[in-house]
Backbone as CSV, one residue per row, in Angstrom:
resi,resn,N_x,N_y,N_z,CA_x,CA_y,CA_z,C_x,C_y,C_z
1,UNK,26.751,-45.543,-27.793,26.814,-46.869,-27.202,27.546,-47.817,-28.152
2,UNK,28.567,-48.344,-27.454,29.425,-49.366,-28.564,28.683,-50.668,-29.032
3,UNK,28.179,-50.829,-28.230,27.679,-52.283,-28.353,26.529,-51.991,-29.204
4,UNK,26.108,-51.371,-29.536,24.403,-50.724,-30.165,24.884,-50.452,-31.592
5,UNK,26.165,-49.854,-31.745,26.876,-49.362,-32.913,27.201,-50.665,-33.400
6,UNK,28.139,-51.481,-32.882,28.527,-52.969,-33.415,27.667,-53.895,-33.924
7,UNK,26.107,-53.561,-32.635,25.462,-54.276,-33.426,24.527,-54.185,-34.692
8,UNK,24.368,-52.365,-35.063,24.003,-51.788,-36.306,25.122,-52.335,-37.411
9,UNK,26.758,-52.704,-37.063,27.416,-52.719,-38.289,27.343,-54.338,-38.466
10,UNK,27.136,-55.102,-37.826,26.607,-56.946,-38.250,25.595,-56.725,-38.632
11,UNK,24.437,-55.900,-38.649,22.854,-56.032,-38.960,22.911,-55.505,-40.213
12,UNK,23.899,-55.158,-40.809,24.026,-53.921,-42.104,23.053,-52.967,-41.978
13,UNK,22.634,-52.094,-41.198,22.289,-50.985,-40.562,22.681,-50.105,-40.509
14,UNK,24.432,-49.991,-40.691,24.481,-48.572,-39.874,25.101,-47.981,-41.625
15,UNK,24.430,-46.444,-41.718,24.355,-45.594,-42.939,26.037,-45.135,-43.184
16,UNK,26.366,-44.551,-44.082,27.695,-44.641,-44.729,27.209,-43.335,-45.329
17,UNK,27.931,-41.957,-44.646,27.953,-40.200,-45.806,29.317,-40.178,-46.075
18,UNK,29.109,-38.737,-47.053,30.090,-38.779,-47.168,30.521,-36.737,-47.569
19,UNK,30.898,-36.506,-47.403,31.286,-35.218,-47.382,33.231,-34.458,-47.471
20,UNK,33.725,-33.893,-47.583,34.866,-33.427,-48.010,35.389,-32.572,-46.745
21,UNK,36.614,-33.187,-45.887,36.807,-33.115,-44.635,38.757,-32.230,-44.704
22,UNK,38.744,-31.456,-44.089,40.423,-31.699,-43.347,40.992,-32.457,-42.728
23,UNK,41.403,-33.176,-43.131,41.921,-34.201,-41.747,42.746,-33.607,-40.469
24,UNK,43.435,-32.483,-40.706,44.652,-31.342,-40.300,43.497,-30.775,-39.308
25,UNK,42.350,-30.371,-39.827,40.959,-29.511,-38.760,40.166,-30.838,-37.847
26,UNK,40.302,-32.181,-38.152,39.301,-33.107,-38.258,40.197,-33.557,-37.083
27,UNK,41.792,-33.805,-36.816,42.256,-34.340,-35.648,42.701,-32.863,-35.084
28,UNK,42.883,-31.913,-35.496,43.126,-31.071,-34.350,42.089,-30.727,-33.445
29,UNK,40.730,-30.584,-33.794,39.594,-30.474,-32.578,39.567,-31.754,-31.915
30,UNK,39.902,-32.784,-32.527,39.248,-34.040,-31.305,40.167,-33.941,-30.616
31,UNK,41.847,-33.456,-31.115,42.715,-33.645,-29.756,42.347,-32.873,-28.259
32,UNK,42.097,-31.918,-28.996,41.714,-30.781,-28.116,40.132,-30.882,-26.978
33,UNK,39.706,-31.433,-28.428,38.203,-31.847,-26.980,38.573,-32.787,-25.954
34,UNK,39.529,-33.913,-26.459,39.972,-35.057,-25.523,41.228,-34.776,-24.731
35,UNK,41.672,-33.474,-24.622,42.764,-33.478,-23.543,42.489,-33.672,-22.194
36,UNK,41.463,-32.769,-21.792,40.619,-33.564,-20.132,41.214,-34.972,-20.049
37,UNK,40.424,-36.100,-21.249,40.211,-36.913,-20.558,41.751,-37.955,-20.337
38,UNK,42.696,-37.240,-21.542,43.702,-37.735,-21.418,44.415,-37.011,-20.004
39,UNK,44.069,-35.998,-19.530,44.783,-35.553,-18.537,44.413,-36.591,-17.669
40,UNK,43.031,-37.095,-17.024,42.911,-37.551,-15.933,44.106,-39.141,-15.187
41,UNK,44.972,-39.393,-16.024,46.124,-40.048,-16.018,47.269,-39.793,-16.458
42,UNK,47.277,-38.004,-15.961,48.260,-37.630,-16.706,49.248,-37.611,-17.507
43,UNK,48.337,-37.736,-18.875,48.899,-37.807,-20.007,48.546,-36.841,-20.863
44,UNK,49.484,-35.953,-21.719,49.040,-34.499,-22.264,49.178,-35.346,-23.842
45,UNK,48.374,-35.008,-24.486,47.733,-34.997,-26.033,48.623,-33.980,-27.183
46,UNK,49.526,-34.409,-28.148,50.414,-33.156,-28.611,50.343,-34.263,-30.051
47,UNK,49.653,-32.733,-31.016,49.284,-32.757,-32.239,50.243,-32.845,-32.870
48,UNK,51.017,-33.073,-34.033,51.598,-32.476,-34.877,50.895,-32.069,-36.378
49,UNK,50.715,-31.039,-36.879,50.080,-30.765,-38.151,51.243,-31.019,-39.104
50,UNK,50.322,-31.688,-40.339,51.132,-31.280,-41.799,51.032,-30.310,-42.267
51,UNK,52.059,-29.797,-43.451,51.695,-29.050,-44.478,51.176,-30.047,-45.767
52,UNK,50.939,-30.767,-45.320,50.506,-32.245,-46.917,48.901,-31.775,-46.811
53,UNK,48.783,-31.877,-48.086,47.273,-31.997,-48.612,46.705,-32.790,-48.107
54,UNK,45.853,-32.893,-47.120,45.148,-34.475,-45.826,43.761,-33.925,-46.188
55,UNK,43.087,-33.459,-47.609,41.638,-33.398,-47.351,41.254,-34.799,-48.390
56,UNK,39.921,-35.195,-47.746,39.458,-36.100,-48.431,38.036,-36.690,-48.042
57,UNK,37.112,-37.305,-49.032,35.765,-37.084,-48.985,35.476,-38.225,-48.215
58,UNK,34.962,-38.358,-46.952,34.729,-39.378,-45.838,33.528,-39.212,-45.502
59,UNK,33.646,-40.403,-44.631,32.035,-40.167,-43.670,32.952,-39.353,-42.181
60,UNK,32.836,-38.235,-41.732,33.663,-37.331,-41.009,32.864,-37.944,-39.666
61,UNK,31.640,-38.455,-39.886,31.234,-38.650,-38.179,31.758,-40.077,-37.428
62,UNK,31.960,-41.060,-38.774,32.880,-42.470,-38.388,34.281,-42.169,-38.498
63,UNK,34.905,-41.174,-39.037,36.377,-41.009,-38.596,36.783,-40.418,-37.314
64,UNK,35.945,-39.425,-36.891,35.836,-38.713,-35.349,35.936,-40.061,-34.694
65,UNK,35.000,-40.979,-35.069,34.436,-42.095,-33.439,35.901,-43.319,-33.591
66,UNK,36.432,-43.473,-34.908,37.429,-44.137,-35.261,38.355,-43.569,-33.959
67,UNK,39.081,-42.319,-34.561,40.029,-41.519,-33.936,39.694,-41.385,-32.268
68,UNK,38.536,-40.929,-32.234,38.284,-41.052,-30.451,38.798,-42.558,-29.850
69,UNK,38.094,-43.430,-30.596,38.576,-45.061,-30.018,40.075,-44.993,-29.914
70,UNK,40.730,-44.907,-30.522,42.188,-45.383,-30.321,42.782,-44.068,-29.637
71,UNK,42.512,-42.718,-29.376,43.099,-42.052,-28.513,42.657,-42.340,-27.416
72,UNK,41.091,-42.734,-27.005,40.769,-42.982,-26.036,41.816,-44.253,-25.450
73,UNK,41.714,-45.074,-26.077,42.553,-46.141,-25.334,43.916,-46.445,-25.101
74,UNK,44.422,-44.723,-25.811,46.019,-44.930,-25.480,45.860,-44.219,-24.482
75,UNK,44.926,-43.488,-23.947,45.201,-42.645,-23.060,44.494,-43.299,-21.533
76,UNK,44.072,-44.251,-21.700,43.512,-45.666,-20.578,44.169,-46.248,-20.028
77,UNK,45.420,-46.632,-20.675,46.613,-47.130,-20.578,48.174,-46.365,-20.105
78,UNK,47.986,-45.413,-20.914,49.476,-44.804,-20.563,49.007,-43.866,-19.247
79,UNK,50.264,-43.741,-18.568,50.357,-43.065,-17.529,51.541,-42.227,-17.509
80,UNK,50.811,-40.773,-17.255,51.539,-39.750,-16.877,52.553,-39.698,-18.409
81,UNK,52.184,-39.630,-19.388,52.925,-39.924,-20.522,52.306,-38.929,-21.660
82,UNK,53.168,-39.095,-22.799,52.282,-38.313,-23.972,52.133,-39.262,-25.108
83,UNK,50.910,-38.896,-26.276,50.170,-39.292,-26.785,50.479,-38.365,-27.842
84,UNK,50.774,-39.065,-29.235,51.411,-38.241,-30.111,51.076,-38.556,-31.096
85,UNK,49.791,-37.191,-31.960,49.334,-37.740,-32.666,49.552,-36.672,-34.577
86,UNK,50.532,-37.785,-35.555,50.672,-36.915,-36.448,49.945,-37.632,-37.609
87,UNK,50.118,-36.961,-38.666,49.642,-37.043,-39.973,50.359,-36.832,-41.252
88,UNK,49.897,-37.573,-42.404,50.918,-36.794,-43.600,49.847,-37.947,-44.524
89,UNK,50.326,-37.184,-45.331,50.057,-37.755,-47.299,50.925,-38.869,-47.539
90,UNK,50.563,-39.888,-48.092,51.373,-41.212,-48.702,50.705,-41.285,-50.255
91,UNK,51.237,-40.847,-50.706,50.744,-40.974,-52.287,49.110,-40.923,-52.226
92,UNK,48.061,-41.980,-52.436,46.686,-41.295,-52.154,46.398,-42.418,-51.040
93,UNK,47.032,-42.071,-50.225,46.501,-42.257,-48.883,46.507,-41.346,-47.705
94,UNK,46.046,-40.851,-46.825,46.157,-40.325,-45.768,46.247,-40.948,-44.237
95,UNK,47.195,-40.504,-43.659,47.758,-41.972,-42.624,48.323,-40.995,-41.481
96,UNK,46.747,-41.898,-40.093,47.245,-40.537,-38.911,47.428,-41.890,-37.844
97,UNK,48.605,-41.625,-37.479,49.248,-42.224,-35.854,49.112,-42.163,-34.636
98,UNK,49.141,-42.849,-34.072,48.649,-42.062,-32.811,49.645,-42.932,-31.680
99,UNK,50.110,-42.633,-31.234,52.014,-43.192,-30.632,51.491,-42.522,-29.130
100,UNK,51.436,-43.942,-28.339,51.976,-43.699,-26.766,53.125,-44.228,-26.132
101,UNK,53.297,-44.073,-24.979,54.588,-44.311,-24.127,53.956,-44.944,-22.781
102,UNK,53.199,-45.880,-23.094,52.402,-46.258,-22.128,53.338,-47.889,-21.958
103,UNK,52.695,-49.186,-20.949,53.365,-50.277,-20.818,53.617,-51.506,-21.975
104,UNK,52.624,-51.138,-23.179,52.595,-51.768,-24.522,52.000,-53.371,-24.355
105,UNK,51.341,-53.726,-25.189,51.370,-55.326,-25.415,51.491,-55.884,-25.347
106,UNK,51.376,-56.955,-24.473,52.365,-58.592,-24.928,52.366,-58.890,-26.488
107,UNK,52.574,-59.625,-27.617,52.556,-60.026,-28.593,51.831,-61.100,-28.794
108,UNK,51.462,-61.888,-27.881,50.933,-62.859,-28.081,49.019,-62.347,-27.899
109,UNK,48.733,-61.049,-27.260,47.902,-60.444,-27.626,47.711,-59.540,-28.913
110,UNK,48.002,-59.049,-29.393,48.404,-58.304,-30.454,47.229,-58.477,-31.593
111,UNK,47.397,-59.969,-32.193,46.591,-60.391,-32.718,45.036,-60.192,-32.554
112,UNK,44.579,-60.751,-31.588,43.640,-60.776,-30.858,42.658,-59.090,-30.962
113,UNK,43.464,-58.016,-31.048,42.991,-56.806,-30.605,42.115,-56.664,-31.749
114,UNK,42.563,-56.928,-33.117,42.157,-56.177,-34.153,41.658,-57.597,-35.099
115,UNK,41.759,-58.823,-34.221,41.013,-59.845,-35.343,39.583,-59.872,-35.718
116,UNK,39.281,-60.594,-36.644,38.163,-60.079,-37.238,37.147,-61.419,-36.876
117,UNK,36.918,-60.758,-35.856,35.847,-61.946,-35.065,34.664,-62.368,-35.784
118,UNK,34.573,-63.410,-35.366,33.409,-64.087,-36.404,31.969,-63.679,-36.114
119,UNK,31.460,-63.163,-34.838,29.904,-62.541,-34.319,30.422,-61.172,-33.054
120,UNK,29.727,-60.346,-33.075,29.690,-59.957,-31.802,29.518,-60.622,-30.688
121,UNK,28.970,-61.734,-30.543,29.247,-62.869,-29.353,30.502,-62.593,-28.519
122,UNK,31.460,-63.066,-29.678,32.826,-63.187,-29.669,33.412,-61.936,-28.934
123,UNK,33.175,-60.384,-29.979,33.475,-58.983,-28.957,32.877,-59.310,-27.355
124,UNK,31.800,-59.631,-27.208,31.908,-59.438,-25.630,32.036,-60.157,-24.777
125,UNK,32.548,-61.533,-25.401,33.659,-62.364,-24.588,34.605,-61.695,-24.445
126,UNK,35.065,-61.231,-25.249,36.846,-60.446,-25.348,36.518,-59.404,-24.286
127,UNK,35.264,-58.944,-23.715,35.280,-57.675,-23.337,34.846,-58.062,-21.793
128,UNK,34.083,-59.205,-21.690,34.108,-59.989,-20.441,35.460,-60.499,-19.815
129,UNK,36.035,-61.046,-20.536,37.121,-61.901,-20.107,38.191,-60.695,-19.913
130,UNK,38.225,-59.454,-19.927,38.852,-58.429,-18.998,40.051,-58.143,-20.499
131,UNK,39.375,-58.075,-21.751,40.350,-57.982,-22.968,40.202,-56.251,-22.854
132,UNK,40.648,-55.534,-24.266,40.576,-53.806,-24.347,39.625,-53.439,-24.232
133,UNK,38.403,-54.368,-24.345,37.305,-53.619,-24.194,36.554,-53.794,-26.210
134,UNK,35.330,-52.795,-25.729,35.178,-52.757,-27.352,35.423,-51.398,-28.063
135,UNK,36.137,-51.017,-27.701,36.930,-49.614,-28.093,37.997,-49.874,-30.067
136,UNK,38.684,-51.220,-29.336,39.573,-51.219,-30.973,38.662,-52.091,-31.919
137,UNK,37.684,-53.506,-31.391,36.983,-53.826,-32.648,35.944,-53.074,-33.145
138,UNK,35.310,-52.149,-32.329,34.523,-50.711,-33.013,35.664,-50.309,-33.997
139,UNK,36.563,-49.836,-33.471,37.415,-48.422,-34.568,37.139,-49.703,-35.834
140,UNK,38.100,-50.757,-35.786,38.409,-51.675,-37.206,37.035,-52.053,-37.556
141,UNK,35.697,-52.287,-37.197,34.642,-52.205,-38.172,34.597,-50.847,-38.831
142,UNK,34.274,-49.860,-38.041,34.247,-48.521,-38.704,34.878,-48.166,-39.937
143,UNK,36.439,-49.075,-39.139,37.050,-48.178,-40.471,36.875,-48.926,-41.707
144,UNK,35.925,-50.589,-41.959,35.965,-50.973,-43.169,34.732,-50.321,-43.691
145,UNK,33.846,-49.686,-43.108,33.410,-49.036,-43.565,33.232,-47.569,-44.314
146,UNK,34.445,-47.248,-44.506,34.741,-46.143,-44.765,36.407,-46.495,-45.505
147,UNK,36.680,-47.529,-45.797,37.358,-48.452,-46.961,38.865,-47.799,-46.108
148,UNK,39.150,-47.840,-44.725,40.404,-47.474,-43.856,41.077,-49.076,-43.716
149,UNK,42.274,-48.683,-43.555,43.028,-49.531,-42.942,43.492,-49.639,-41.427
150,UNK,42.940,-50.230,-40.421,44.020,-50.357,-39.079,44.717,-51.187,-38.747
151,UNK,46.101,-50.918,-38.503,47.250,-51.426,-37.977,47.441,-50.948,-36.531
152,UNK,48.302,-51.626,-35.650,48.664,-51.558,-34.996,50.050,-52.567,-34.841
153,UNK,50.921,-51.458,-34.255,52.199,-52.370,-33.494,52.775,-51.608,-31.934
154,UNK,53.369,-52.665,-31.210,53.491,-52.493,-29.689,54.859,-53.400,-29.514
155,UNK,55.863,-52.273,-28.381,56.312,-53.364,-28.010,56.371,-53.105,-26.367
156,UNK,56.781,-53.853,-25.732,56.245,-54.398,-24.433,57.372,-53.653,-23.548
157,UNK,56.603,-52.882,-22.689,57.617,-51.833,-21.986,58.042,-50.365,-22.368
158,UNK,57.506,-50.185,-23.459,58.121,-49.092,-24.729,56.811,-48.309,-24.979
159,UNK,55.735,-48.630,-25.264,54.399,-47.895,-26.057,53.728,-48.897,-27.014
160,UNK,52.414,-48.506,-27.826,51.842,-48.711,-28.648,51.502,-47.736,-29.567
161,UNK,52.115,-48.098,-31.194,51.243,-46.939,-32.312,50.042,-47.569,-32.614
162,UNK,49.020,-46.595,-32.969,48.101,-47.657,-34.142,47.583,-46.468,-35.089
163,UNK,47.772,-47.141,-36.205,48.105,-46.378,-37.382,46.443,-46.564,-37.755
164,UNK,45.865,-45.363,-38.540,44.751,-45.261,-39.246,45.329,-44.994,-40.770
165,UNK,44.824,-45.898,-41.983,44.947,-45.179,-42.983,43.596,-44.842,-44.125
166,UNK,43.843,-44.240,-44.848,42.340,-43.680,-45.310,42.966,-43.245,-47.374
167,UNK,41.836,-43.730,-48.163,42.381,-43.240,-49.680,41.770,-41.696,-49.457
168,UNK,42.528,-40.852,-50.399,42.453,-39.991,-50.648,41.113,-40.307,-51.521
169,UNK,39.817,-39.001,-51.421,38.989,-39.480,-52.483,38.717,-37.840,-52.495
170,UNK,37.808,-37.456,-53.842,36.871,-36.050,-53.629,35.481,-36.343,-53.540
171,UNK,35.139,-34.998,-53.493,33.483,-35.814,-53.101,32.786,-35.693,-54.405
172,UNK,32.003,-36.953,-54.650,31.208,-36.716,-55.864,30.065,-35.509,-55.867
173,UNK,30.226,-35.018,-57.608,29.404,-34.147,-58.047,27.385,-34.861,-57.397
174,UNK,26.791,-34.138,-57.032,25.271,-34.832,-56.297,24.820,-35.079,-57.551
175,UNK,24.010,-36.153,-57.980,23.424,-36.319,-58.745,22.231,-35.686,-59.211
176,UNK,22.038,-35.270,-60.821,20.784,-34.765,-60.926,19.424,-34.877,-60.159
177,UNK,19.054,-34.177,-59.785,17.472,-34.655,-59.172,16.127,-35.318,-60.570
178,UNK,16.032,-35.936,-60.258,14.518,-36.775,-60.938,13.735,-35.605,-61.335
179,UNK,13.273,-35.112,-62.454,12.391,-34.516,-62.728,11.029,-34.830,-62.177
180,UNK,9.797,-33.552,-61.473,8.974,-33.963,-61.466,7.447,-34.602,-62.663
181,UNK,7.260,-35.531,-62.063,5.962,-36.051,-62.984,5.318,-35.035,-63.340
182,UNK,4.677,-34.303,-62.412,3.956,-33.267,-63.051,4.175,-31.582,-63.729
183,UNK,5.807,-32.061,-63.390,6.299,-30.849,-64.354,6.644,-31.163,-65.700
184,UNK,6.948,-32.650,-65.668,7.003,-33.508,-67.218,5.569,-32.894,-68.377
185,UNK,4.649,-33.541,-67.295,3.323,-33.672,-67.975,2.980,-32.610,-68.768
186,UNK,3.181,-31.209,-67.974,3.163,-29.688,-67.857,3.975,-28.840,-68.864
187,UNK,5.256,-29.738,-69.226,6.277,-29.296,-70.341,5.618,-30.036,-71.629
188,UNK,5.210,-31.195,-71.567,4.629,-31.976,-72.680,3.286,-31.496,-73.074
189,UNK,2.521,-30.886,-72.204,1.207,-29.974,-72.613,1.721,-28.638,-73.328
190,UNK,2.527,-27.898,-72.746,3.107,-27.038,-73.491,3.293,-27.314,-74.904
191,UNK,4.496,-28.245,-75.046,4.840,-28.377,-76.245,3.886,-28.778,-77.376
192,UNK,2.875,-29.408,-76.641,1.525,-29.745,-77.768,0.847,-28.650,-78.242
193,UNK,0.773,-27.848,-77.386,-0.213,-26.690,-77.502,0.181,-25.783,-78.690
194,UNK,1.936,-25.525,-78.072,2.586,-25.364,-79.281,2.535,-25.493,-80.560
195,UNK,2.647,-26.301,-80.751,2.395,-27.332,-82.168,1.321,-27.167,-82.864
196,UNK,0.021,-26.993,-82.120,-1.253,-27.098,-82.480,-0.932,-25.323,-83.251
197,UNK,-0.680,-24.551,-82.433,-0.870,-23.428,-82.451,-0.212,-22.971,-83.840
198,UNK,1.613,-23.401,-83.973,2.046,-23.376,-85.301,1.315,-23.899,-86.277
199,UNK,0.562,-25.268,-86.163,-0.153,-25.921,-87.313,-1.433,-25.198,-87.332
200,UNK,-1.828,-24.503,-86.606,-3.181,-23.508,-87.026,-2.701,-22.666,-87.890
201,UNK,-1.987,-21.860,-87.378,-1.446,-20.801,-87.959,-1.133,-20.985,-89.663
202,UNK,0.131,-21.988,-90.004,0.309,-22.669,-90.833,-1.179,-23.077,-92.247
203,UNK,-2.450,-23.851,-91.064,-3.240,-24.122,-92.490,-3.720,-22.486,-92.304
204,UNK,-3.818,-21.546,-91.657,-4.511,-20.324,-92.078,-3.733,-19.739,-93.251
205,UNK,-2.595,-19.670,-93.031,-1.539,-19.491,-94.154,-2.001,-19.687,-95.517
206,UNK,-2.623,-21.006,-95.644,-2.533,-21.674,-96.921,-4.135,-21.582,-97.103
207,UNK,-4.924,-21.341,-96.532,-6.269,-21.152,-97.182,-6.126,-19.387,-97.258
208,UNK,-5.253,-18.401,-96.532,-5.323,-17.358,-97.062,-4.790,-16.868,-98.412
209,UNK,-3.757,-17.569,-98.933,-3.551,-17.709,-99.858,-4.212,-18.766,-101.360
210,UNK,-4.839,-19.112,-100.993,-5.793,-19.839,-102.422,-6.950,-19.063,-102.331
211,UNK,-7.042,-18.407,-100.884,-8.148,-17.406,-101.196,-7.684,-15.935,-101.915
212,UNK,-6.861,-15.836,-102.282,-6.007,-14.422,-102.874,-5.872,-14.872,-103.996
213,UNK,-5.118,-16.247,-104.442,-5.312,-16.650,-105.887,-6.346,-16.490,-106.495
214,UNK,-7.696,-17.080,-105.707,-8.822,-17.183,-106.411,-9.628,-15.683,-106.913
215,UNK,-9.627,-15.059,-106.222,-10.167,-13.441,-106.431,-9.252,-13.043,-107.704
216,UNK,-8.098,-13.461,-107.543,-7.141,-12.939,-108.062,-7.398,-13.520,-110.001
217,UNK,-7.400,-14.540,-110.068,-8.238,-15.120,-111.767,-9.418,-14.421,-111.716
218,UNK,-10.710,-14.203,-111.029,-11.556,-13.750,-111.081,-11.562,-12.437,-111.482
219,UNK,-10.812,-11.273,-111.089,-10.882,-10.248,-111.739,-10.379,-9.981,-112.954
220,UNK,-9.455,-11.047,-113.276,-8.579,-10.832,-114.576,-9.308,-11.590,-115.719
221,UNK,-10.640,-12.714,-115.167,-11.422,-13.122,-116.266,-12.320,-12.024,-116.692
């Protein structure tokens, strides 16, 4: 639900993972799950893969819903057209397109799609008043959450791209786990016991020996 999601990302609610993704595996299944729906206005969905290094440590379930939003809505729009979606490496960025041939923008909307509205109020005016819907200000919260960039450009009669970009990151090493309390306690009983045990040992040492000295003058007096 968009509106449920939008309103988890104003409430600071909604959780942020992160895991080590393909981007090359990560848009080739969504194209593929979403060709249906791009067919139903016949429009066919055509991937292009890199050979560029596109892995990088994301939250993979907000880049799916990113990527669904903006294919979904090129494919709402365009008719009987294709939807062309590639990828590549930019130094440490990773940057996937998604290019239709649909009726494009006015410009004087443009703005509007991806501004950074001041409440959700605002989204569902835009979404009342017969605007895209809440399809592109979902993707652009998402993607600041996951430290993306969205662009978009259109021109009118021609298509719309809208560009996703993303830093290259790896995934951090997991952090040690917290030792337990009572395995602390349990190592620190040990080590006492220890101790005790060397320092027994130790004064037996030394009274067995003054007891060997002493016998020892005694027979020689």
């Amino acid at each position: 639900n968009r509106i449920l999601d939008l309103s988890r990302i104003e409430a600071g609610r909604m959780d942020v993972t992160s895991e080590t993704v393909d981007c090359n595996d990560v848009v080739d299944n969504l194209t593929r799950d979403l060709a249906s729906l791009a067919g139903k206005n016949g429009n066919r969905i055509v991937f292009q893969r890199t050979e560029d290094d596109v892995s990088t440590a994301t939250d993979a379930l907000k880049l799916k819903q990113i990527l669904s939003n903006l294919i979904e809505n090129a494919a709402q729009y365009a008719q009987n057209g294709s939807i062309v979606v590639t990828l590549r490496r930019a130094d440490e960025r990773i940057v996937i397109a998604i290019a239709d041939d649909g009726p494009g923008i006015p410009p004087d909307r443009l703005p509007g799609l991806l501004n950074n509205f001041d409440s959700l109020d605002d989204e569902k005016e835009n979404y009342a008043a017969g605007g895209a819907g809440l399809g592109l200000p979902l993707a652009r919260r998402l993607c600041d959450l996951i430290d993306g960039v969205l662009s978009l450009e259109s021109t009118l009669g021609q298509g719309t791209t809208m560009t996703l970009s993303l830093p290259v990151r790896t995934q951090a090493a997991p952090a040690a786990a917290e030792p337990d309390a009572d395995w602390v306690f349990a190592k620190a009983e040990q080590g006492v016991r220890a101790l005790a045990t060397v320092g027994a040992a130790m004064r037996g040492d030394d009274a067995d020996g003054a007891k060997g000295a002493g016998n020892a003058k005694a027979a020689a007096g």
